[in-house]
C-alpha positions in Angstrom: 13.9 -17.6 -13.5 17.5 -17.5 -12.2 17.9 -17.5 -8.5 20.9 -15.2 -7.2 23.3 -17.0 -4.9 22.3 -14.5 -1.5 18.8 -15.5 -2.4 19.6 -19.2 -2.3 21.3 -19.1 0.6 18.5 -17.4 2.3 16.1 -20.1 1.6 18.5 -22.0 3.6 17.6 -20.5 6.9 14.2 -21.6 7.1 11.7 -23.9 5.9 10.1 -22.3 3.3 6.7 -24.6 4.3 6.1 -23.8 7.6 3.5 -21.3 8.8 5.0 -19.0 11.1 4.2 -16.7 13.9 4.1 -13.2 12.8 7.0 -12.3 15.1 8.8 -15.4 14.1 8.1 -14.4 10.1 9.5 -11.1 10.9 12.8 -12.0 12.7 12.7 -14.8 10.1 12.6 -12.3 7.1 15.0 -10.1 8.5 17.7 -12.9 8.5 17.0 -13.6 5.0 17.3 -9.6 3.8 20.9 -9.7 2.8 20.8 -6.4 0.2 23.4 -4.1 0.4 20.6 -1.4 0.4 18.0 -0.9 2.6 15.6 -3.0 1.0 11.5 -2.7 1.1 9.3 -5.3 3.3 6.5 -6.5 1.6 2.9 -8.0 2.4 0.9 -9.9 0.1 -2.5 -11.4 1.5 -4.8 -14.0 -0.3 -8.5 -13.8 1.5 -11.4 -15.4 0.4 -13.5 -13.3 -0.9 -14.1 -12.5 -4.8 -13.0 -9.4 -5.9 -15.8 -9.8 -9.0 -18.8 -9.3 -6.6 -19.3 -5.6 -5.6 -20.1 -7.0 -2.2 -17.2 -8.8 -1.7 -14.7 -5.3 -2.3 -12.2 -5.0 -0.1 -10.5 -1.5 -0.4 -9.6 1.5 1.9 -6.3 3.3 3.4 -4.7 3.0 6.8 -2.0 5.2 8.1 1.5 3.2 9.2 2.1 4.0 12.7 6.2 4.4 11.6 5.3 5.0 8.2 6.7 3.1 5.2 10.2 4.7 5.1 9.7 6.1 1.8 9.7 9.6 0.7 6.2 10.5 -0.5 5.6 13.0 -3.4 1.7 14.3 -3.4 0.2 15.5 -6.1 -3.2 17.4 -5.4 -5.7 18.8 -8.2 -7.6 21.7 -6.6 -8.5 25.4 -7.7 -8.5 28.6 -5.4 -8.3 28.7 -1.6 -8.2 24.6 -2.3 -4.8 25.1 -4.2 -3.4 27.0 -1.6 -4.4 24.9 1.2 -3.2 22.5 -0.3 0.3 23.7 -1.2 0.9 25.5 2.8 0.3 21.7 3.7 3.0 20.7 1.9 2.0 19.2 -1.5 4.5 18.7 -4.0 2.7 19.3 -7.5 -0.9 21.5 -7.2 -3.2 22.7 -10.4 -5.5 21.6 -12.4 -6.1 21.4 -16.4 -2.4 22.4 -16.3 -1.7 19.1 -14.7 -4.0 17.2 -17.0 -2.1 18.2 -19.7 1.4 17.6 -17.8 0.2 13.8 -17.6 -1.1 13.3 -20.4 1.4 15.7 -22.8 4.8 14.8 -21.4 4.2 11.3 -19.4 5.0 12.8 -16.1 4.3 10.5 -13.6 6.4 11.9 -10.7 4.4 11.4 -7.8 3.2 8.6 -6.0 -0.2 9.5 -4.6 -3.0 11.7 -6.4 -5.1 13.8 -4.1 -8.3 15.8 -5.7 -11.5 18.2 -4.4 -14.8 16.6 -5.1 -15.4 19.2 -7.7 -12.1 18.6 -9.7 -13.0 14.7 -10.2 -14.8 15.6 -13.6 -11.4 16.5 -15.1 -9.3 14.2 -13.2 -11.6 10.8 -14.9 -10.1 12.5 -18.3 -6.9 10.4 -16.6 -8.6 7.2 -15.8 -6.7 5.3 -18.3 -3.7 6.2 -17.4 -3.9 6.8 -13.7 -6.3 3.5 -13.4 -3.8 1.0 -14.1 -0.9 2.8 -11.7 -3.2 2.6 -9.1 -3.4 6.3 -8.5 -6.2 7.2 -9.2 -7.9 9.2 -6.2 -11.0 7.3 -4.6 -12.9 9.0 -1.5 -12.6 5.1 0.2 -9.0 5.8 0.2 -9.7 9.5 1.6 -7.8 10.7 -1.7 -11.0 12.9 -2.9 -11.9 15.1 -0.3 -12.2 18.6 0.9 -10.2 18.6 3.4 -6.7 18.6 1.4 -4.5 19.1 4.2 -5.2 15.9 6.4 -4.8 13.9 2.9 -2.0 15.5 2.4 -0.3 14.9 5.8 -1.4 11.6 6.3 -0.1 10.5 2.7 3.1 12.1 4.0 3.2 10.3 7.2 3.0 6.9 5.7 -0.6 6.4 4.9 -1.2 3.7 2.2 -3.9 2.1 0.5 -5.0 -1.3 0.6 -6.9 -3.2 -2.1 -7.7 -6.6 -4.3 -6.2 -7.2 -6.9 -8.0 -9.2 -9.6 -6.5 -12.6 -8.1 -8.3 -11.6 -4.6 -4.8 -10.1 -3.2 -3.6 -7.7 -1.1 0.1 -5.9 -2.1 1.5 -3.3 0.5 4.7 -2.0 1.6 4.8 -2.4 5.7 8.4 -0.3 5.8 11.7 -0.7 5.4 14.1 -3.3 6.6 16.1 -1.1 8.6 12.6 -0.5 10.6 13.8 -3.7 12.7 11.4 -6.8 14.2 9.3 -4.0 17.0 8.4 -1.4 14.4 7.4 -4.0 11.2 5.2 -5.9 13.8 3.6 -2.4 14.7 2.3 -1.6 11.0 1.8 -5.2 10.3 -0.9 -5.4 12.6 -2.1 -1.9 12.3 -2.8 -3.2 8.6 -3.6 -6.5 9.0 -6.5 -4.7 11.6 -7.8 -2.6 9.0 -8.3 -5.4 6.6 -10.1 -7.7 8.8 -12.0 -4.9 10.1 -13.2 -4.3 6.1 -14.5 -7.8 5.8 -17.3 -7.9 3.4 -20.4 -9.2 4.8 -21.0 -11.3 1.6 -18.0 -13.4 2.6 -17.7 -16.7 3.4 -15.4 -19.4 5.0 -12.0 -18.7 5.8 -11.3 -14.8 5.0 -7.3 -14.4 5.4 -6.0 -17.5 3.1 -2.7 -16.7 3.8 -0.4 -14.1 4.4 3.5 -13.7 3.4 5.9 -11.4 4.0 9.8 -10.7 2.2 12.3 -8.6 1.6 12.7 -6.8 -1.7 15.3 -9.7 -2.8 14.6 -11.9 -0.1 12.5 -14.9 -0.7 8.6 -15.5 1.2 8.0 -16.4 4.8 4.5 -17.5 4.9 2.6 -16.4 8.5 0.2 -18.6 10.0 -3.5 -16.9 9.3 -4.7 -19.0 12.4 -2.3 -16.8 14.3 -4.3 -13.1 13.5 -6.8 -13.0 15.9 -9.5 -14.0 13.6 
């Protein structure tokens, strides 16, 4: 894969190798963002568990104390009072079948988190396959099926986002946006790195955060020292 020459320079400003603090990562990665748009900071963390194992799940939602910068379009299935709870609290797309059939009949996928009533999951698993794999399909660890419509909706809007394995045991999540600055980044960072130690599995063993990087959107990795998390 070809390296652009902004992201070759940027590797020049550190050594790649070295474990950092995570307040030297973050002024670090913040040297190395050299976008002409505000670009997206990214986490990725390996931990030791094995996503395979029921017991060993990691999985659940935190709210960003500054949010993540981006613009969050809700889409909530719900019927009666429910549908208009939920669109006085501010939700962008609210039905039910109809929606089914939106998804499913003309690929809309405009939205980036799915909110449904307990009594509407029956009809949302009809979407499984094809809100599975975007990872938006509503799960009550996340708080995304639940009665009460308005504090998922609010707290999606506020920044809330949802942390979870992947099948290679990692953790992907947006912490905010460059233009955040070193204070605020630090603030969600450890906000979510919190909530993800807090959820370790009782089944694990050994050393739980293998390591943590953050970068840029076109910016390369700065690897953070797990030693230096308070675990």
């Amino acid at each position: 894969m070809h390296k652009g020459k902004k992201y070759t320079d940027s590797t020049k400003l550190y050594d790649r190798a070295t474990l950092h603090d995570p307040s030297d990562a973050f002024e670090t990665m913040l040297k190395t963002a050299k976008a002409k748009f505000d670009e997206t900071v990214e986490i990725h963390v390996k931990l030791g568990v094995d996503s395979r194992h029921a017991d060993q799940q990691v999985r659940g939602a935190v709210v960003l104390p500054h949010g993540t910068g981006k613009k969050i379009r809700v889409l909530v299935f719900a019927k009666g009072d429910k549908a208009k709870e939920a669109e006085a609290a501010g939700a962008d797309y609210v039905g039910a079948e109809d929606l089914v059939q939106k998804i499913t009949g003309e690929n809309f996928f405009d939205f980036e988190v799915v909110i449904a009533t307990p009594d509407m999951m029956g009809l949302v698993g009809r979407l499984g396959r094809v809100l599975g794999p975007k990872g938006l399909m509503p799960n009550p660890k996340a708080g995304t099926v639940t009665m009460d419509v308005t504090k998922a909706i609010t707290d999606s809007k506020a920044g809330r986002i949802e942390y979870r394995l992947d099948k290679t045991n990692i953790i992907h999540c947006p912490l905010g946006k460059v233009s955040f600055g070193n204070e605020k980044l630090m603030e969600n960072f450890d906000t979510l790195m919190g909530a993800i130690i807090k959820a370790k599995p009782a089944a694990a063993k050994g050393q739980y955060v293998r390591s943590c990087v953050i970068a840029s959107t076109m910016g390369p990795g700065v690897k953070i020292n797990p030693a230096k998390l308070g675990i």
